[in-house]
N, C-alpha and C positions, 0 to 999 in steps of 0.2 A: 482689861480685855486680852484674852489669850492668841495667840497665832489662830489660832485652829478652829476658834469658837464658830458656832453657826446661830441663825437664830430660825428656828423652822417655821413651815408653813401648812398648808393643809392639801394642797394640791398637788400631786406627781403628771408626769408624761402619759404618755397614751398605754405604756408597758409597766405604768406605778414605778418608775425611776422620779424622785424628787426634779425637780427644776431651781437646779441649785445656780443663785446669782453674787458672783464676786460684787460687794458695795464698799463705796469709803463710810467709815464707821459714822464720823458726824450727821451724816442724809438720817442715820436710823436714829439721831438724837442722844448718842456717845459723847461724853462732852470733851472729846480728842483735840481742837484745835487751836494753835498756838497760845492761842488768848484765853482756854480753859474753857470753851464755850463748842456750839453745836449749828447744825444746818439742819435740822430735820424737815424732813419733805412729807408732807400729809399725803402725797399721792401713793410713792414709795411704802410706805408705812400700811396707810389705810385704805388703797382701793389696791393696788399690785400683789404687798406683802403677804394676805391669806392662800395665794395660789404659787406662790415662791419659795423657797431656801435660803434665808441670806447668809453668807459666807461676809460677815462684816472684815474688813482690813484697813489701817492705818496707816502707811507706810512710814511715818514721822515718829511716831510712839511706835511701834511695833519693834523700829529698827533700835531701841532704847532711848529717844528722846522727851524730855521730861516734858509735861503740863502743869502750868504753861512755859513756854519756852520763845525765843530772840525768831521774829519771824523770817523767813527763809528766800532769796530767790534765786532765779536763774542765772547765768552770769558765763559770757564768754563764746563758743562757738554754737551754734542751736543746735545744730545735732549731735551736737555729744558737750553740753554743758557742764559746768560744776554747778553744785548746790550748796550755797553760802550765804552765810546768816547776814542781814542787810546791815547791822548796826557793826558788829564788831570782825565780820569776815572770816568765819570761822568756817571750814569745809567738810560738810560733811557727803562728797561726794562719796569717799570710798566703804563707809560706813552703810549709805545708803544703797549701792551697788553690791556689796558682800550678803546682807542679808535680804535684798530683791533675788538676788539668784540662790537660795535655800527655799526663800518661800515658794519661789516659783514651783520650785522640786516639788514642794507637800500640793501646789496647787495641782499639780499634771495630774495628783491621785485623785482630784475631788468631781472629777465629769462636769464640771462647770459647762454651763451654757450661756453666760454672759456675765459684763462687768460693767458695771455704773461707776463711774468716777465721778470726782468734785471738780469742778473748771475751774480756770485759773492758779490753783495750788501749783506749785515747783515740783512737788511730788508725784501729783497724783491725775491733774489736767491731761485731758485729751489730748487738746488741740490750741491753737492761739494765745499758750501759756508766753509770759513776757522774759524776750531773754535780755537781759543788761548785757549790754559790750562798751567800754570808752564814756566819752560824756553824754553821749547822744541819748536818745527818747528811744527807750526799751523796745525792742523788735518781737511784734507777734507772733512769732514763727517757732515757737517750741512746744514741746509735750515734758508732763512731767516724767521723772527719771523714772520712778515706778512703773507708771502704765505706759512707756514708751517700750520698756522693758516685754512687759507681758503682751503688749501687742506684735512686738517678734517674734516672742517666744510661742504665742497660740494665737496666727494671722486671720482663720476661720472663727475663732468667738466672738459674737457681737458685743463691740463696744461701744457706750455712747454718756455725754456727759449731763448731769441731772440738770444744765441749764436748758440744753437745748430740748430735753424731755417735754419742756412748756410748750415745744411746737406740738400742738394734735398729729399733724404726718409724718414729724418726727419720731416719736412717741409711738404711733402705731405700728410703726415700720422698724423700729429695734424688739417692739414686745412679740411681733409678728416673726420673726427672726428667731429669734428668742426660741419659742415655742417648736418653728422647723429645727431648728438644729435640733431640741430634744429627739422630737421623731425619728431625724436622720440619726442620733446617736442611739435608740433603742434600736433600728433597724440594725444595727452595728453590733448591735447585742444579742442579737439569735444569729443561727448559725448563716456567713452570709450565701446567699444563692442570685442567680441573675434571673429565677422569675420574681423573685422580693423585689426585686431593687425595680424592674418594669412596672409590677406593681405600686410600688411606691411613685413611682415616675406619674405613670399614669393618676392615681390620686390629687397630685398636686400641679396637673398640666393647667387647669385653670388660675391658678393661682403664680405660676410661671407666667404664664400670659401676659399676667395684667402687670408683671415690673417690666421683663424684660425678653422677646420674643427671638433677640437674637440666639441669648446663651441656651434659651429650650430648645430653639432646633438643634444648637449643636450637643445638648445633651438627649437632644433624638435621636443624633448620629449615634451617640455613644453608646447609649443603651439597644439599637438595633444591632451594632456591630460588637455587643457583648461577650460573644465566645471567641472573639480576636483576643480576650485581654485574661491575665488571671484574674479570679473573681477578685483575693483584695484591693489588684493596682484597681481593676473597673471601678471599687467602691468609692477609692481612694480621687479619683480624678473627677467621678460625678460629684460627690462632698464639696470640691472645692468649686466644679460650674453651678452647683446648688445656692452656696451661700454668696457667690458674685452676682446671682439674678437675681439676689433679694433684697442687694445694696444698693439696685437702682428703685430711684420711686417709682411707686405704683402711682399714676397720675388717677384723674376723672378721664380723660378719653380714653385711657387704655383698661380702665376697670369697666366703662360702659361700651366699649367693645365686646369685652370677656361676658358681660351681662346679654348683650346682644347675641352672642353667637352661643350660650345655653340658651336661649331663648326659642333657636331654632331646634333644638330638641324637646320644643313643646309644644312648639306651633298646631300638632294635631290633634292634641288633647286641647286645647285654648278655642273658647269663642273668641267670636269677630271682638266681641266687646272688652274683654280679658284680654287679646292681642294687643288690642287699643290703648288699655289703660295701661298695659306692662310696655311698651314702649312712648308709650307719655312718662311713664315716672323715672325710665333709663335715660330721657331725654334730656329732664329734668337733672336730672342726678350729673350727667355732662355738661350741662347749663352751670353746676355748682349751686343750684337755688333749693336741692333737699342735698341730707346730708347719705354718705352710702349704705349707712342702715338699710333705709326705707325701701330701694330695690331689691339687695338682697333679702331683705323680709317678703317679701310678697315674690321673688322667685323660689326663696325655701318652701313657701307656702304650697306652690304647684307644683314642685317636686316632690315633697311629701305625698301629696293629696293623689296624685297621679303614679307615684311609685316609679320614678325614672330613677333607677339603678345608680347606672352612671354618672347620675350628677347629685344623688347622695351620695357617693364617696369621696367627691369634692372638697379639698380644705379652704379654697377658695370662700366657699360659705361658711365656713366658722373654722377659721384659724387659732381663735384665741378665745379665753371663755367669754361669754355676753354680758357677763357681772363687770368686766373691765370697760364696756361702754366706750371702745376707742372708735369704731367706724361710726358712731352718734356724731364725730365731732371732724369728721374726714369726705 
């Protein structure tokens, strides 16, 4: 497996930029890990992979460590661990720091919009990677050296790791992510102006809503008070209250809120009996007893049908494509 390799997909961004996603090589069934062997993930692979880019990376092999090879772990202070091989003690911290920060270099060129890691790896774990200190019972408090790495280095790309992926709201809410940052990175890619950017704002107010209502208003302030700012700092500070409203969950009360209050832009077009049964099913859908499909399908339905402008251009309703099936299970 080369540094650079990618393994492509079939689906680009809204401006046809691929959606290109940093992955640990083993998830795509590379047979990279220690033991000579593989993690492949059929969801990654078979329902994700046709609408993605995978930029596969190994941090273990990539940085010249052979397969198979002495398994590895954490060991010493958590936030700034070595990495040493458990049987014989061997450190390859600074081996694996020299060539994290080159690769990072080639990554800054690749417009990445997210990275899937492997959990629990020394190298490569997000989160509650185990760090050894003394004789005591390993402390869950580390990330591996690589993607502790790349998450300083690019703090806005969604990162999340392929265990946690098994949560449905988990899972919805990084590919969901995912997806806005491309947008926001094609907007970034015509020339920028501050009616695009209101634009875009306006677009995705619904979909703000439903995570998190604090950071929309204040990215209402910011986009009203627009020509306070040069256009790039504007772009630059909304980017970042963009991708912090979207690392709060979207619960059921706050999506059947957002459903609730398009709802009121249809109120005049809607029979008594259509009122009825669209706030039975938003009712439901708060209850947790259907899944969020089933509202938003039958509020698509009367938008459509009725031609309400404003709430076709909502990504709120189709953030992510429908072949991915994530709000079936949220």
């Amino acid at each position: 497996m080369t540094p650079a390799a990618e393994r492509p997909g079939s689906t680009a961004g809204s401006a046809g930029e691929p959606i290109r996603i940093l992955v640990s090589a083993c998830l795509l069934g590379e047979k990279v890990r220690y033991d000579g062997g593989h993690k492949r993930d059929p969801f990654l692979m078979e329902t994700l992979g046709p609408f993605v880019t995978w930029v596969p990376v190994c941090p273990e092999v990539d940085c010249g460590l052979p397969v198979p090879r002495e398994a590895m772990r954490l060991v010493g202070d958590p936030k700034r661990p070595r990495l040493v091989t458990g049987r014989t003690g061997e450190d390859h911290t600074e081996r694996m720091v020299r060539w994290a920060g080159a690769r990072l270099d080639e990554l800054s060129r690749l417009d990445l919009c997210g990275y899937i890691c492997k959990k629990d790896s020394p190298s490569s774990g997000m989160e509650r990677v185990k760090v050894y200190a003394g004789e005591g019972a390993p402390a869950r408090t580390g990330a591996g050296i690589f993607t502790r790495m790349f998450m300083e280095r690019f703090p806005l790309i969604p990162v999340e790791e392929e265990g946690r992926l098994t949560d449905p709201v988990l899972r919805e809410m990084f590919i969901q992510r995912v997806f806005c940052f491309r947008r926001f990175r094609d907007l970034l890619g015509r020339p920028l102006s501050r009616g695009a950017l209101v634009d875009f704002h306006t677009d995705h107010k619904m979909l703000l809503l439903s995570h998190d209502r604090g950071h929309y208003e204040e990215m209402g302030r910011l986009v009203a008070g627009a020509k306070e700012l040069p256009v790039g700092i504007l772009h630059e500070k909304y980017q970042a209250l963009f991708m912090a409203a979207l690392a709060h969950k979207a619960t059921p009360k706050k999506c059947a809120d957002v459903l609730t209050h398009m709802m009121g832009h249809l109120k005049k077009m809607l029979s008594s009996d259509e009122k009825q049964e669209l706030i039975a099913v938003i009712d439901q859908y708060r209850r947790r007893l259907i899944p969020l499909v089933v509202p938003v399908t039958l509020v698509r339905h009367y938008v459509r049908k009725h031609g309400i402008a404003y709430l076709a251009r909502q990504v709120f309703l189709d953030p992510h494509p429908v072949e991915l099936m994530l709000r079936n299970h949220v």
